[in-house]
N, C-alpha and C positions, 0 to 999 in steps of 0.2 A: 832266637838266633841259634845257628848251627854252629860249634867249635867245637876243639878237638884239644886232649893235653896227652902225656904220654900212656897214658890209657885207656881213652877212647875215648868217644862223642861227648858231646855237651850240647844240651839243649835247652837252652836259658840259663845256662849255670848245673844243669842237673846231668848227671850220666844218661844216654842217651845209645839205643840203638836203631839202625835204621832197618827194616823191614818196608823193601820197596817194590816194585812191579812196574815193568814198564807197561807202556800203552800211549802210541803213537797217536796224537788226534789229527794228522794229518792221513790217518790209514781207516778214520772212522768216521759217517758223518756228523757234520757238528750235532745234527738234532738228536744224537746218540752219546752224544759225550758224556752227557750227566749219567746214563742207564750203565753204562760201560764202565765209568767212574765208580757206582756205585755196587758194582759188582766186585771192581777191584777190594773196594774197601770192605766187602765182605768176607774176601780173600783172609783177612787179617793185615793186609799190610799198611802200614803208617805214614808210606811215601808213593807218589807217582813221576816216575822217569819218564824224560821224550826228549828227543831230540827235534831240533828247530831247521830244516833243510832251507839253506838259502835257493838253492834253484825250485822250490814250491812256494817262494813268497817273492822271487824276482819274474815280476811278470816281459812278456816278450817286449812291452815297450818299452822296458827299462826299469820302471817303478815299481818300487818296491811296496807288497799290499798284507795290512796286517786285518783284514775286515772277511767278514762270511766264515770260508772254511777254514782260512788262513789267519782267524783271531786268536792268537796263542795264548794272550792275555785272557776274557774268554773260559778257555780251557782249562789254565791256572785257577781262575776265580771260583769256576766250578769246583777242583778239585779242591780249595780253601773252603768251600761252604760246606764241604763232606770230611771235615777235618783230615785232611792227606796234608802236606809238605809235599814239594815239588822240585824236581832236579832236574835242571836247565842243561841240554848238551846244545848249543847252539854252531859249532863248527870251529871253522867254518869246511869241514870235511867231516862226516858221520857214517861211512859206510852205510849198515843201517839196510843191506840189501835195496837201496833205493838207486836211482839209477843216476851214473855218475858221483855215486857217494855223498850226494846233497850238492855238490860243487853247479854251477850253471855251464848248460853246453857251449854257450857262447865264446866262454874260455877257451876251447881249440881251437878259435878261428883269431886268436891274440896273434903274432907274430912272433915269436922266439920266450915266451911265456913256459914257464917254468912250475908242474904243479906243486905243492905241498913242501917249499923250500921258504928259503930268506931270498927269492929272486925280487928284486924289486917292483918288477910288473906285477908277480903275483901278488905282492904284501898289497899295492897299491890297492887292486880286486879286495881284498881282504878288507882291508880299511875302510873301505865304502859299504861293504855288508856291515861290519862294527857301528858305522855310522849308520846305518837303517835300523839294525836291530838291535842294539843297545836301549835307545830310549825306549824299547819297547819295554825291556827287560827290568828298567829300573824302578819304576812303581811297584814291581811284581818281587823286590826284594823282602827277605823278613825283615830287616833292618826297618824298612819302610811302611811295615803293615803287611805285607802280601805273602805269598805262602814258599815262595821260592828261598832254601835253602842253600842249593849248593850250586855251583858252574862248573860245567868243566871244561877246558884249556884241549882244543882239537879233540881225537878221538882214536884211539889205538895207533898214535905216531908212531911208534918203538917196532908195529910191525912192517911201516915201510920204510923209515927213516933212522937218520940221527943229524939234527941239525938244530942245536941247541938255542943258533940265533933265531929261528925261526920261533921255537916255542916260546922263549920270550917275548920277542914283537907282541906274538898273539895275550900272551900272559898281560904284557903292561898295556897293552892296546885297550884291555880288560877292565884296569884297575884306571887307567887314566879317563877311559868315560863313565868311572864311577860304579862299575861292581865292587861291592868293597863285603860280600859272604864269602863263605870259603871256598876257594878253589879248587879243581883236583885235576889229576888223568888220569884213563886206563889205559893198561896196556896189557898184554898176553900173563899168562903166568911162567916166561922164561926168562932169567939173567939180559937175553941182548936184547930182549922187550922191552923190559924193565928201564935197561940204563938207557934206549935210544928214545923215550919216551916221556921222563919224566924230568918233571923241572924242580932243581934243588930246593928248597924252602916251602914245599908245597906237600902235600896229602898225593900219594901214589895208590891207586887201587887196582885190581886183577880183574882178569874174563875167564874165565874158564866156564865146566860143566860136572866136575868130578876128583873126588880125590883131594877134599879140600885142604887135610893138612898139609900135603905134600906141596900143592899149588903155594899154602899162606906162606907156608918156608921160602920160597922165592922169593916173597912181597916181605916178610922179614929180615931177609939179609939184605935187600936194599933199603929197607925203612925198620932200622932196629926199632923203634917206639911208636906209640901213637896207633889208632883203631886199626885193626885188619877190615879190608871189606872188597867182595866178590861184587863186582860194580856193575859186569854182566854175570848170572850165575844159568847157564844155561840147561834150561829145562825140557826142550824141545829140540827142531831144525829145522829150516826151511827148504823151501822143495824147488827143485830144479826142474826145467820142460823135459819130459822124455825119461825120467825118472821114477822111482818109486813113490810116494805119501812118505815122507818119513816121521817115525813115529818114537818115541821115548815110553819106555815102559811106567806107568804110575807110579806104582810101589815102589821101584827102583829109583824114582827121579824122586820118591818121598825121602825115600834112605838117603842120598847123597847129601840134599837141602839137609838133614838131620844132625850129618856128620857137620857139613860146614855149621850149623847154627850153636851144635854141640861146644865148638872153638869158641866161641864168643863174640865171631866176627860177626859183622853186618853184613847183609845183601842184598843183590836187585833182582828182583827173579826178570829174565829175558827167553821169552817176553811172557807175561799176565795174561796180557791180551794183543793177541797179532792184529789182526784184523785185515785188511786188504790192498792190496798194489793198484785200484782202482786207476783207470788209463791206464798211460802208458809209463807208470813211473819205475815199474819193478827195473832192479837193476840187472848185473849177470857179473857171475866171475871168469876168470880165466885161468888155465893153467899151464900155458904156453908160456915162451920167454919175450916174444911182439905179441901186437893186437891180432896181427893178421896168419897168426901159428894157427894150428888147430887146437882146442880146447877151450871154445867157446862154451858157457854153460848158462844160460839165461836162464832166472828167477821167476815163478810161477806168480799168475795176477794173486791168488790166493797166498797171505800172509799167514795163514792160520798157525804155524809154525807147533800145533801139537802143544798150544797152551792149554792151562787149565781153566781159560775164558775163552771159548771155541771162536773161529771168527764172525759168527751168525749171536754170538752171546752166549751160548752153550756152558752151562755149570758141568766140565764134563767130571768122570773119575776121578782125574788127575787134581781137579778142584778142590776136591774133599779129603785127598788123599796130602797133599799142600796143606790145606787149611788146618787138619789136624796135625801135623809138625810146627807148623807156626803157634798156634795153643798153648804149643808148649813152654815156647817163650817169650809171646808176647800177649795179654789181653787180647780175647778176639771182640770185635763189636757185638752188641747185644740187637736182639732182633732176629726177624726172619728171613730167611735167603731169600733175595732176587727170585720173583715167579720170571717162568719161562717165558721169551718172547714170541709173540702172538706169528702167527704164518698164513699166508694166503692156501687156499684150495688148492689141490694139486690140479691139473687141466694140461690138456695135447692145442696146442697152436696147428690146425693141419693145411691151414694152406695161405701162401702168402699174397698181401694185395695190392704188393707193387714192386719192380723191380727196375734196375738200371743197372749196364755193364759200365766197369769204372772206366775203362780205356774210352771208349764212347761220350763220357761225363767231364775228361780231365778240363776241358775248359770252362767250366761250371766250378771248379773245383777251385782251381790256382791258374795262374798266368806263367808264362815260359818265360825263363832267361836264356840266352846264348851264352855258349862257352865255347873257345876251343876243346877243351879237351873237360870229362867227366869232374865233378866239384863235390865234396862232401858235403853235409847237408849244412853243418855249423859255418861254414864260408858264406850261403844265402841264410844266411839267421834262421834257422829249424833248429828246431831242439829236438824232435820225436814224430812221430809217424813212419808215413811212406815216402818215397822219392823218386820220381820217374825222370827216366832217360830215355832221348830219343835222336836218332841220326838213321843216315841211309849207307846200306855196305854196296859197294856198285859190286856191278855184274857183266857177264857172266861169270859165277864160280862155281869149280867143282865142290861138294859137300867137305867143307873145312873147317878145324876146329876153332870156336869162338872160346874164347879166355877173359875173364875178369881178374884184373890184382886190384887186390885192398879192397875186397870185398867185404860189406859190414850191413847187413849180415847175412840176407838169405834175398835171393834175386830170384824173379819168375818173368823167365824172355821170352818175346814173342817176334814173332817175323811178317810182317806183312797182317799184324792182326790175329794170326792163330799161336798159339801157345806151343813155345818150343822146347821148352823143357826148364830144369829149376839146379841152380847153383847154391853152395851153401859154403858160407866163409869157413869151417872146417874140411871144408875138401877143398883145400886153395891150387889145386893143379887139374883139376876136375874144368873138362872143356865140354862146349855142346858142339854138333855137327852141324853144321851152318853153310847150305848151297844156297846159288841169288842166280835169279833169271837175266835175261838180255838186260833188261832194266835198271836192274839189280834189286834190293829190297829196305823196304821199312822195318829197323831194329827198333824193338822197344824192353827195356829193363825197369821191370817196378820192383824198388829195395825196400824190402823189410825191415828196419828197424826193431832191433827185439832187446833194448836195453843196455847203456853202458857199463862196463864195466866199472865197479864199485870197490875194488880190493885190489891190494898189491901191485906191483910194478908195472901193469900193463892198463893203468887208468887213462891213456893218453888214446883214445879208444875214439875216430870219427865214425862219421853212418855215412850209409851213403857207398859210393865210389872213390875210393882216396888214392888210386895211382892209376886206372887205365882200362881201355877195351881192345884186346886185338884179336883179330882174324887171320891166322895162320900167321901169326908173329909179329901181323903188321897194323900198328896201332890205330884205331880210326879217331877221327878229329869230328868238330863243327855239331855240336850236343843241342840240341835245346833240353832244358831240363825244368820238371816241375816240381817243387815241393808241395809236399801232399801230409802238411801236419793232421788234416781231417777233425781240427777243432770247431769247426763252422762249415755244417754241412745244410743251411737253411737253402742254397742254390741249386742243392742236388734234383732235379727232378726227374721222378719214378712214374715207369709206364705202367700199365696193363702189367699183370704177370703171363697172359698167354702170347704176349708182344714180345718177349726178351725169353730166348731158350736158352738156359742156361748151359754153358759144355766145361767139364773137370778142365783146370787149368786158367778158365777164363774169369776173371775177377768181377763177381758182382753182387750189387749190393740188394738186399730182400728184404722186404718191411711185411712186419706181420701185426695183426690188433689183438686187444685183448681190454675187455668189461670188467671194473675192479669197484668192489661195493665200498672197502673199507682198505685202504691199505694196509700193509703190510708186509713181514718180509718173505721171500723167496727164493728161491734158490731155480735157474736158467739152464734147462739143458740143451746140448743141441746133436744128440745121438742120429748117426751117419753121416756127422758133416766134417770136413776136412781141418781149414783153420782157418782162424782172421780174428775180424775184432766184434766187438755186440755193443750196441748202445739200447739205452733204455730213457725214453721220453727225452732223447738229446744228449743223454746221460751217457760216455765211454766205459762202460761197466769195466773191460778188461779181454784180454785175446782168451780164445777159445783155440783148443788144436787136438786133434784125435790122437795126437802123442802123449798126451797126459801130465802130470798123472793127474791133474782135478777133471772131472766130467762136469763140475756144475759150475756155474759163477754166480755168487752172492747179489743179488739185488735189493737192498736193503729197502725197509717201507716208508721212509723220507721220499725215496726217488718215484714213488707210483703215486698217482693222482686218482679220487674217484671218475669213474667213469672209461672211457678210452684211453687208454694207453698205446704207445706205438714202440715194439721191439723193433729193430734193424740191423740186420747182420750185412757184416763186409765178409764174403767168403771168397777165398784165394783158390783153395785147391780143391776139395771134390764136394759139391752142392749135394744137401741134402734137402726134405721135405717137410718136413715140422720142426719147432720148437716144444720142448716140454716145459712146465712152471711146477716144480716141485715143493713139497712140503722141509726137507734136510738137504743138507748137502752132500754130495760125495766126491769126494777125494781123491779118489784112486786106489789103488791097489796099495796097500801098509809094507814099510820093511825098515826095520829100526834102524835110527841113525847111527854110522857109525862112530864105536865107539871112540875112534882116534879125532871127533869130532868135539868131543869132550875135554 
């Protein structure tokens, strides 16, 4: 068992440091967990951090599923058969760049619901994930045999909050279904972090990337005694759509880990291993003061985050460059590194063998609801995907500007079936030019969903349409509208490819084949194509967008079967002519994270 006195860790009674790594197995496939695992613990480190996202274990029907991907126990056991210790972040808020912060989308469609307080509605929601995933949790105690040492109590509360009733609820809600290892929280490494974040009697530990005496100083004057420990110690960054790769230097992110380890403190390296936003889970931040400001910034499918366990497995630089600072103070395992993982043939996809325009499919897709007026997606139960709108503007009008508010996130309109042009929730005053004949015309708006927001004060974040359509100021009414999660696309049917002419703008979907001897993994390119999303034998790999900065998407070799396989691309904006199957990945263009990152 894990304890703590005023000088640090105990582990079974002995002093005790922890040398951790996260690595999410919600971001890796299960049949990789053990390889991933075992690469960690090559790393050197002694412990495996994960966080437990309640909206990837609360399924749409309600139920909560701890089986398949979502066995976290599993995972645990895995990493106890590779002698790791394991640290439990289970919420019920985790950031975590995952979308909605782990929370379930569901939650904005509550009624005066309040998030991450002592609001009673919410506690209620909380309560009932405690109640689902507690017993999962409790086998998996060391106390009990299992390899889980520590919990922690929510998850950087002190950067959005200070509501002390609430962390307790979550604290005894803990201890009363029977966690009884040590608790803890992190928060930021500043003073109003610190106080709005941590619960008295408890183990307080730091996030930062740099600088570690000065950062521990903070976490010592609010916690005179007892272990310091860098709970996320960041080594890397993640990557934004439209943005650089961003990259941390080796040598330099060796030096820092040095300095911190030098202190005596413990750490969690974040992350070990990234690995992938596969679907639609990645989240996004914002830096706006509403949802609907501009400074939308959506999180790339690609988790890779510039660990020293690349997201494909990759032992990169930075591996060995870690490993040998960790040597230094703790026993490394004996043995031989992790061989490289095996990779399919490189090969060009050059032509595809079936297609379907989605507009033309929606009723193969979903069923239409009526509304008066536009609905965000979490009011008809969606969590993620697409979401189409459809109503008629009468006519005649002269060419007048069409306007979306509460747009979440990026809208591609059409008029009558041809492609009118594309709105994007950072240009919220941004109108299209919109004439209607005698008739007047068919409006149709397909919403992109490109991940909730995860961070700070603007998590209150619907998809969809959340206030309105007007046409020269004047609002239109009488909606049918479809939600289009695109989790079950066995109805779609695909014609001919010389039957469906594709035109930029017009959304459709492209299945390509491909002969596979032995699986394997690979890496998906899709050079001159616009953006949308990619599946692989049914499989939501993750969006593709010629904005960057990843060119490739991960296709890992769980997901490929011998023999035929079936890619399928949903492309939104400009259709291209092949797929590639590559041997690495690429990333995008590199430019170091900044440093005020750290």
């Amino acid at each position: 068992m894990l304890d703590h006195d005023a000088s640090g860790f105990l582990r079974d009674g002995a002093p005790h440091r922890i040398v951790a790594g996260a690595l999410h197995y919600f971001r890796v496939h299960p049949d990789q967990w053990e390889d991933r695992l075992r690469r960690l613990r090559a790393l050197g480190v002694n412990t495996v951090d994960t966080y437990v996202p309640w909206n990837f274990h609360e399924l749409p029907t309600g139920e909560v599923d701890f089986t398949g991907w979502r066995d976290v126990a599993r995972f645990a056991r895995a990493a106890q058969a590779l002698g790791l210790d394991v640290i439990l972040r289970p919420g019920p808020y985790i950031c975590a760049e995952w979308d909605f912060g782990g929370l379930p989308a569901r939650l904005l469609a509550v009624e005066g619901l309040r998030l991450r307080c002592s609001d009673p509605v919410y506690l209620a929601e909380v309560d009932g994930w405690f109640d689902a995933v507690v017993p999962e949790i409790l086998p998996l105690l060391a106390g009990r045999g299992g390899p889980v040492v520590a919990v922690q109590v929510e998850n950087e509360y002190g950067s959005y909050g200070r509501d002390g009733a609430y962390l307790r609820h979550l604290r005894d809600g803990l201890v009363r279904r029977g966690v009884d290892c040590l608790l803890f929280t992190a928060d930021g490494a500043h003073d109003t972090m610190q106080q709005g974040g941590a619960i008295p009697g408890h183990l307080s530990t730091a996030t930062f990337g740099s600088r570690a005496p000065e950062r521990l100083e903070v976490l010592r004057r609010r916690q005179p005694q007892g272990p310091l420990t860098a709970m996320e110690f960041w080594i890397g960054w993640f990557d934004r759509l439209g943005e650089p790769h961003h990259v941390r230097d080796p040598e330099e992110s060796a030096a820092s880990l040095d300095e911190l380890l030098a202190t005596g403190a413990s750490v969690n390296l974040y992350m070990a291993h990234g690995g992938t936003n596969f679907g639609l889970w990645a989240g996004a931040n914002h830096s706006g003061a509403h949802p609907c400001d501009a400074g939308f910034e959506p999180t790339s499918t690609s988790y890779d985050y510039d660990a020293p366990i690349g997201e494909a497995g990759e032992l990169t630089e930075k591996f060995h460059a870690l490993r040998e600072v960790i040597g230094r103070y703790v026993p490394l395992p004996d043995g031989e590194l992790p061989a490289p993982v095996p990779r399919l043939a490189p090969r060009r996809l050059e032509r595809a063998t079936g297609r379907a325009r989605l507009l033309a499919a929606l009723d193969c897709l979903s069923a239409p609801v009526e509304r008066a007026c536009p609905e965000p997606m979490e009011r008809l139960g969606q969590a993620r995907g697409l979401i189409h709108y459809r109503t008629r503007v009468p006519g005649p009008r002269p060419e007048l500007p069409l306007r979306i508010d509460g747009l979440a996130d990026r809208a591609h309109v059409f008029v009558d079936g041809r492609p009118l042009g594309v709105l994007d929730r950072n240009s919220p005053r941004a109108t299209l030019p919109l004439a209607t004949g005698p008739g007047g015309a068919t409006l149709d708006i397909l919403v992109e969903a490109l991940g909730r927001v995860n961070y700070g004060p603007t998590m209150d974040d619907r998809k969809g349409i959340t206030r309105g359509v007007a046409h020269d100021g004047q609002l239109l009414f009488e909606w049918e509208i479809r939600p289009l999660p695109l989790d079950d696309l066995t109805a779609l049917r695909l014609e001919e490819p010389e039957a469906v002419a594709p035109a930029d703008g017009d959304p459709v979907f492209h299945r390509f084949e491909t002969d596979v001897d032995t699986p394997a993994d690979a890496f998906v390119a899709l050079p001159g194509w616009g953006r949308g999303l990619l599946w692989l034998n049914g499989f939501l790999l993750g969006r593709h967008t010629a904005e960057g900065p990843q060119r490739t998407l991960y296709a890992p070799a769980p997901l490929w079967r011998p023999g035929r396989n079936d890619l399928l691309v949903l492309e939104l904006d400009h259709h291209g002519e092949a797929l590639e199957l590559r041997d690495r990945p690429d990333l995008g263009p590199t430019a170091q994270a900044p440093s005020s990152e750290y």
